[in-house]
PDB file with one MODEL, atoms N, CA, C and O in Angstrom:
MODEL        1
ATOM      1  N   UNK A   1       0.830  -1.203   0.000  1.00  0.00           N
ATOM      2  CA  UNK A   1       0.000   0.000   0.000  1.00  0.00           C
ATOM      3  C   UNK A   1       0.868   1.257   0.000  1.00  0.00           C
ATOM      4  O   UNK A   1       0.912   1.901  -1.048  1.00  0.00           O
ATOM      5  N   UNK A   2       1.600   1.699   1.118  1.00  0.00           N
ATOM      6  CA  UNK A   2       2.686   2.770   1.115  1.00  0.00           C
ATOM      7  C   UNK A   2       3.275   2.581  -0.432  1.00  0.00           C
ATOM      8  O   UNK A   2       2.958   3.326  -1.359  1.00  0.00           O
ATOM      9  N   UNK A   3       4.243   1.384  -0.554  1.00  0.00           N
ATOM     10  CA  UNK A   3       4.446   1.590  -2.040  1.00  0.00           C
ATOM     11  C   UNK A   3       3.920   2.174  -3.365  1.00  0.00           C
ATOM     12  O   UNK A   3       4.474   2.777  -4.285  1.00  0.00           O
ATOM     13  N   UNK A   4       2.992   1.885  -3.196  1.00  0.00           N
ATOM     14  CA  UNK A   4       1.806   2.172  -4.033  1.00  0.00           C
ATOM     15  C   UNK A   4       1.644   3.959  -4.046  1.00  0.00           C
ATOM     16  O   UNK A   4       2.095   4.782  -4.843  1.00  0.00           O
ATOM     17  N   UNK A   5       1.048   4.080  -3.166  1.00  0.00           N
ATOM     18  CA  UNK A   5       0.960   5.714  -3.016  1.00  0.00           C
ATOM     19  C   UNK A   5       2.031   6.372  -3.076  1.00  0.00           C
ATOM     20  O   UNK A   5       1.826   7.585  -3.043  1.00  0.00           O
ATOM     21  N   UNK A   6       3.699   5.909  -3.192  1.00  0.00           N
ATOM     22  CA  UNK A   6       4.368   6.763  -3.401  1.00  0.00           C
ATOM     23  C   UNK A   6       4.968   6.679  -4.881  1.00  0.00           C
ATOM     24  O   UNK A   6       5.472   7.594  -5.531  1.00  0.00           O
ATOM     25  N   UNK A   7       4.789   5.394  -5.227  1.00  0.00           N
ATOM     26  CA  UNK A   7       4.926   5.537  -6.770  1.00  0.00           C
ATOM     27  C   UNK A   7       3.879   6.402  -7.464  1.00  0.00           C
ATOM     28  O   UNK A   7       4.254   6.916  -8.518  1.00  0.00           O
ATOM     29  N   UNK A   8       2.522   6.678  -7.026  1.00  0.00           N
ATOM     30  CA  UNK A   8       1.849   7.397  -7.637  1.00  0.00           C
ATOM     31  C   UNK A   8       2.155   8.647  -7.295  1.00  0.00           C
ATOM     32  O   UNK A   8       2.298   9.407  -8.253  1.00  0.00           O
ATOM     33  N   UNK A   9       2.360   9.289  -5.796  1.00  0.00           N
ATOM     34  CA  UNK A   9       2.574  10.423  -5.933  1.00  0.00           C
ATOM     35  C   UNK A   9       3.833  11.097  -6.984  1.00  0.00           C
ATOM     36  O   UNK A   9       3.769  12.239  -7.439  1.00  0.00           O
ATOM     37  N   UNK A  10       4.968  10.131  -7.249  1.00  0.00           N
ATOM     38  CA  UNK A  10       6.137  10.596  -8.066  1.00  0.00           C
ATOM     39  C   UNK A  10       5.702  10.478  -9.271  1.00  0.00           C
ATOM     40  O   UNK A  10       6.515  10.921 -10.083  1.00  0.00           O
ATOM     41  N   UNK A  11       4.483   9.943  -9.863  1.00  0.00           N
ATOM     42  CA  UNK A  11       4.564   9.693 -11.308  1.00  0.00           C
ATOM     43  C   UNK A  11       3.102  11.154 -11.704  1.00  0.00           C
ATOM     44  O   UNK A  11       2.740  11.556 -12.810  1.00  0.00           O
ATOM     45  N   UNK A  12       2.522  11.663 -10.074  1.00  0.00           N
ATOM     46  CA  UNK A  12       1.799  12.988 -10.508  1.00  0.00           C
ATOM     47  C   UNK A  12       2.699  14.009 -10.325  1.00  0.00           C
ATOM     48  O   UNK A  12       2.649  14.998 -11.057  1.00  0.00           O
ATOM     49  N   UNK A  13       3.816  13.872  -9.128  1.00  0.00           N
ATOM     50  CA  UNK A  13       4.769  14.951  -9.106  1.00  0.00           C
ATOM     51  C   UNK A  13       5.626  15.349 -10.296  1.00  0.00           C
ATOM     52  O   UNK A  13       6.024  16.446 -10.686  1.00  0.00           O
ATOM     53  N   UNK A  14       5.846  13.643 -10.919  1.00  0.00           N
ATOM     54  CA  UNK A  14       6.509  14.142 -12.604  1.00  0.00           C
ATOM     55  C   UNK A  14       6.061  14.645 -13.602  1.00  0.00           C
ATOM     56  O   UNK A  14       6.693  15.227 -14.483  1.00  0.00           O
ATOM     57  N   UNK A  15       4.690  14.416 -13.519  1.00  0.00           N
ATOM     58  CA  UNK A  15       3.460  14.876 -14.660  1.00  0.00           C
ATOM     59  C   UNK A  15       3.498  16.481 -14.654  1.00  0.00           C
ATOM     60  O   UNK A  15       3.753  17.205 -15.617  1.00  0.00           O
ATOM     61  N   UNK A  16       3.104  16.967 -13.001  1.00  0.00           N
ATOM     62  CA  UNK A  16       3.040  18.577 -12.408  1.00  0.00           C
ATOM     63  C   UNK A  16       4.563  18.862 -12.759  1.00  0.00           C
ATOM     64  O   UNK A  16       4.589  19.914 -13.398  1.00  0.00           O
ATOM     65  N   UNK A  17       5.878  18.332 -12.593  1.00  0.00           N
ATOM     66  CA  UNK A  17       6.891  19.370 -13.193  1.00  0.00           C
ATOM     67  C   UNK A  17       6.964  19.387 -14.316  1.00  0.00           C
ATOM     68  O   UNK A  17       7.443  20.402 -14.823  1.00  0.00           O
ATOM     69  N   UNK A  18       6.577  18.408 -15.089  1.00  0.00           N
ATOM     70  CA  UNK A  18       6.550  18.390 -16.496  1.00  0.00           C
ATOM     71  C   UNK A  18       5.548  19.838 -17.410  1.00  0.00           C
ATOM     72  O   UNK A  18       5.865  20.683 -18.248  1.00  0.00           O
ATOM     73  N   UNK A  19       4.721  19.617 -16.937  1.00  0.00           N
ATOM     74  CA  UNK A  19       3.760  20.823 -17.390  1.00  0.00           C
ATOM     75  C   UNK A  19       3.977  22.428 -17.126  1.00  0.00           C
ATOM     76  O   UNK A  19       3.633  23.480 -17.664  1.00  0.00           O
ATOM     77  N   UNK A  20       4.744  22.013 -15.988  1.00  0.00           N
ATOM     78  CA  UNK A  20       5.178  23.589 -15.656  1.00  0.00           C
ATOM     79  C   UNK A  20       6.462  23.784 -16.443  1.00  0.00           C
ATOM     80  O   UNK A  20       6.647  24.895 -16.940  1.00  0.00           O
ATOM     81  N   UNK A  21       7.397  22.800 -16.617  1.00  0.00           N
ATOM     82  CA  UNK A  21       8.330  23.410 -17.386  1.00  0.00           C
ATOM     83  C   UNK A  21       8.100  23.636 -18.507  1.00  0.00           C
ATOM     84  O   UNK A  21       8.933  24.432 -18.941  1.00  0.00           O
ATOM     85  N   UNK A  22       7.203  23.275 -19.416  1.00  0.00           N
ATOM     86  CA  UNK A  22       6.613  23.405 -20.731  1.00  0.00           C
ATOM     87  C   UNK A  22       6.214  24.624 -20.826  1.00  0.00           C
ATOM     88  O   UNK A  22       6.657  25.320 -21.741  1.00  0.00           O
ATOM     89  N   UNK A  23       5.179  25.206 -19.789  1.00  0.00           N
ATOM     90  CA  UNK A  23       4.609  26.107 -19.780  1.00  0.00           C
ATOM     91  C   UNK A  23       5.669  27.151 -19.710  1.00  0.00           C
ATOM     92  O   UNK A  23       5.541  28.054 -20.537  1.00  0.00           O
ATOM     93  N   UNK A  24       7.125  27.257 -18.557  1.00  0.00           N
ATOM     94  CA  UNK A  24       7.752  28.389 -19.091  1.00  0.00           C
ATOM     95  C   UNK A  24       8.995  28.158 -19.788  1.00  0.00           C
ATOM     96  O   UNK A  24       9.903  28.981 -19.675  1.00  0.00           O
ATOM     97  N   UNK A  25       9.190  26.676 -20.804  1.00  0.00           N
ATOM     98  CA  UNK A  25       9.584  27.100 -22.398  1.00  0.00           C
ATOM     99  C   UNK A  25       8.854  28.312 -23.105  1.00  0.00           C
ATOM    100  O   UNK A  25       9.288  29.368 -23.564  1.00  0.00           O
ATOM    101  N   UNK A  26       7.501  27.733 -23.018  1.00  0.00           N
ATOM    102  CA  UNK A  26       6.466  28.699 -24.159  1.00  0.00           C
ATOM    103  C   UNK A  26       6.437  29.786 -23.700  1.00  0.00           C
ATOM    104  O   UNK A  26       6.496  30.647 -24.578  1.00  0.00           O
ATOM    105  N   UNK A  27       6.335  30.375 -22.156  1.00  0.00           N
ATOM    106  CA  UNK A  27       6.436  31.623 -21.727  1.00  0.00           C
ATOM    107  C   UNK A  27       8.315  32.752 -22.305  1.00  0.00           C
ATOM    108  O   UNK A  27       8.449  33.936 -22.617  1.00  0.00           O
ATOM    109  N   UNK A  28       8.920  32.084 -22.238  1.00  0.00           N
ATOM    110  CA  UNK A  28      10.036  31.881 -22.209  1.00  0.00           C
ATOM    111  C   UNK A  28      10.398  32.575 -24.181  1.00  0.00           C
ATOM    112  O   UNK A  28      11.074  33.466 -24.695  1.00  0.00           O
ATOM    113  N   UNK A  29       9.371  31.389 -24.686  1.00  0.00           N
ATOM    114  CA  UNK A  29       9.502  31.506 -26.151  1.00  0.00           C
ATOM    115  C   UNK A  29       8.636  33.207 -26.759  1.00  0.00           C
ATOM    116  O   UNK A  29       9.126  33.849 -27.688  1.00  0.00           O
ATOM    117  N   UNK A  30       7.447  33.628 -26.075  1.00  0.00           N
ATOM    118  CA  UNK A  30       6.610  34.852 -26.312  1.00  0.00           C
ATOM    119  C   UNK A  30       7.373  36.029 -25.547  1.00  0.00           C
ATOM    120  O   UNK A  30       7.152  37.236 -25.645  1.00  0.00           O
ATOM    121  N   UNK A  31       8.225  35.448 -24.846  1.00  0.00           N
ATOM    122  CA  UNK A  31       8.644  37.012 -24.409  1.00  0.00           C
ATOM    123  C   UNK A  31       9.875  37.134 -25.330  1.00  0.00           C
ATOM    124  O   UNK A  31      10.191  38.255 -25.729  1.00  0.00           O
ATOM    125  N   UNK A  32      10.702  35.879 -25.748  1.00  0.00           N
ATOM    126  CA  UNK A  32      11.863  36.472 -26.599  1.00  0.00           C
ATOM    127  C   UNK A  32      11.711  36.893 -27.631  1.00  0.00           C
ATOM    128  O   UNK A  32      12.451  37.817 -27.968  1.00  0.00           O
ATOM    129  N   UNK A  33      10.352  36.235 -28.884  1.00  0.00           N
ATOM    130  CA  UNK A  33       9.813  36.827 -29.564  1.00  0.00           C
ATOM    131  C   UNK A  33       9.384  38.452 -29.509  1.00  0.00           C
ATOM    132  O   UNK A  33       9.946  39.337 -30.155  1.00  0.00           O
ATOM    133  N   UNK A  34       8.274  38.632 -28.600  1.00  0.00           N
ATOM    134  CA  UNK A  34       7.914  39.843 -28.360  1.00  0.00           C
ATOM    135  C   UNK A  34       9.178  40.857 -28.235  1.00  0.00           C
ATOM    136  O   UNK A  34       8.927  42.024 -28.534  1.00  0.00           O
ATOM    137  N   UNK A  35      10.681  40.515 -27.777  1.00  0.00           N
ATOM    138  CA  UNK A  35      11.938  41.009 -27.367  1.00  0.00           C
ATOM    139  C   UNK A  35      12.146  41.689 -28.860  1.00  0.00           C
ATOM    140  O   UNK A  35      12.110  42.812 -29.363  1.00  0.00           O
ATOM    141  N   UNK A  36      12.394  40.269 -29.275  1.00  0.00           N
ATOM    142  CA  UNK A  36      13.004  40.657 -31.092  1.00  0.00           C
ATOM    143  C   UNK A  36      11.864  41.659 -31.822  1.00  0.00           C
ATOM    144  O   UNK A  36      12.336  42.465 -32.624  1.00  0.00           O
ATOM    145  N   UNK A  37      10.759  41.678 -31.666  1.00  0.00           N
ATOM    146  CA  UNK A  37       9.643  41.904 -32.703  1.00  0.00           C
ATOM    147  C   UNK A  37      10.183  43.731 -32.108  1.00  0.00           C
ATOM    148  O   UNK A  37      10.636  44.513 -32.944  1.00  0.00           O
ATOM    149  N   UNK A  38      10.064  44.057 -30.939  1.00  0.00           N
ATOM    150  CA  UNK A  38      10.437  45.392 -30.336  1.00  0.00           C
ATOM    151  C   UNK A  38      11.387  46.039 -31.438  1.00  0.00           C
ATOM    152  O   UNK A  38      11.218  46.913 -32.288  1.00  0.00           O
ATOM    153  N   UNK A  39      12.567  45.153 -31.022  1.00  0.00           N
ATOM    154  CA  UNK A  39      13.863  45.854 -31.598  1.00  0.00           C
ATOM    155  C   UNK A  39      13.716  45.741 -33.247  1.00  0.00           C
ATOM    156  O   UNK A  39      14.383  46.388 -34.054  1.00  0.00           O
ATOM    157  N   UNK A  40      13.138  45.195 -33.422  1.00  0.00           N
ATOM    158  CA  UNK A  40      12.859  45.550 -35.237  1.00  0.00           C
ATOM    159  C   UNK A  40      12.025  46.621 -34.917  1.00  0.00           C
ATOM    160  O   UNK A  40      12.336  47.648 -35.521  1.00  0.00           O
ATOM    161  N   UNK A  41      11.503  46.677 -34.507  1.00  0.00           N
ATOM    162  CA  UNK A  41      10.600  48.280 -34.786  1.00  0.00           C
ATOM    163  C   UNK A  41      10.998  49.337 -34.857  1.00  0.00           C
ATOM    164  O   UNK A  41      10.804  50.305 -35.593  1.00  0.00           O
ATOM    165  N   UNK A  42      12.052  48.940 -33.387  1.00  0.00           N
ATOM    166  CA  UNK A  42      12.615  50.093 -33.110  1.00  0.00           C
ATOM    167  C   UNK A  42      13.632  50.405 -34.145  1.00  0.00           C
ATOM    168  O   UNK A  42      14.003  51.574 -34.256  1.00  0.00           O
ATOM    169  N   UNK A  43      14.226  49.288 -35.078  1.00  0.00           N
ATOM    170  CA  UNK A  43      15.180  49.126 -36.284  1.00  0.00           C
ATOM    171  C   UNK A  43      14.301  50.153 -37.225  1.00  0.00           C
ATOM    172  O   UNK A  43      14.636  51.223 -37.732  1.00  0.00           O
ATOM    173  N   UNK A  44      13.115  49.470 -37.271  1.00  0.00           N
ATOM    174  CA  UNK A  44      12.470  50.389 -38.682  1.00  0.00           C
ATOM    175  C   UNK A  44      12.243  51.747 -38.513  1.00  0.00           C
ATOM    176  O   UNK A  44      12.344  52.504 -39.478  1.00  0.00           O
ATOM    177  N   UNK A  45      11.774  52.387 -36.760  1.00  0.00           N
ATOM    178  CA  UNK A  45      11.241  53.727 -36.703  1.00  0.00           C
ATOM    179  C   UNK A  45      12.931  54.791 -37.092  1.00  0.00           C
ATOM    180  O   UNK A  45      12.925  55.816 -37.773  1.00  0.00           O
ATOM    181  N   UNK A  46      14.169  54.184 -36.457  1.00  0.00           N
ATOM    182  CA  UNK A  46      15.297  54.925 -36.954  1.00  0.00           C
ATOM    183  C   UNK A  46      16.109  55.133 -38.065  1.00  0.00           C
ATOM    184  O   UNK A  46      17.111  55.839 -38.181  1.00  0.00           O
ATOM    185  N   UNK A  47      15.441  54.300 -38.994  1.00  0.00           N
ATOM    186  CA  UNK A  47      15.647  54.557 -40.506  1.00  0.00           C
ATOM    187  C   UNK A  47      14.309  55.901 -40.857  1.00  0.00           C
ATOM    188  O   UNK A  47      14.178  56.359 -41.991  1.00  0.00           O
TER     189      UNK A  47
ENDMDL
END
C-alpha cells in the first residue's frame, strides 16, 4: 500500500513538473519573440 501511493505520488509529481516546465519554455519563447519583434521596430522607426 505505502508503495503504491508513493509511486503514484512521483509519477503525478513528474506529470506537475513536467507541465510547468513546458509552460515556461512557451512563456520563455513569447517574451523572446515579443523582445526581437520590439527591436525591429525600433530598427524600422530609426531609418
Amino acid at each position: 500500500m505505502l508503495g503504491l501511493g508513493m509511486i503514484k505520488g512521483t509519477i503525478i509529481g513528474m506529470g506537475i513538473g513536467l507541465l510547468a516546465g513546458l509552460a515556461l519554455k512557451e512563456m520563455c519563447k513569447i517574451k523572446k519573440n515579443s523582445a526581437e519583434n520590439a527591436d525591429k521596430n525600433n530598427d524600422k522607426n530609426d531609418t
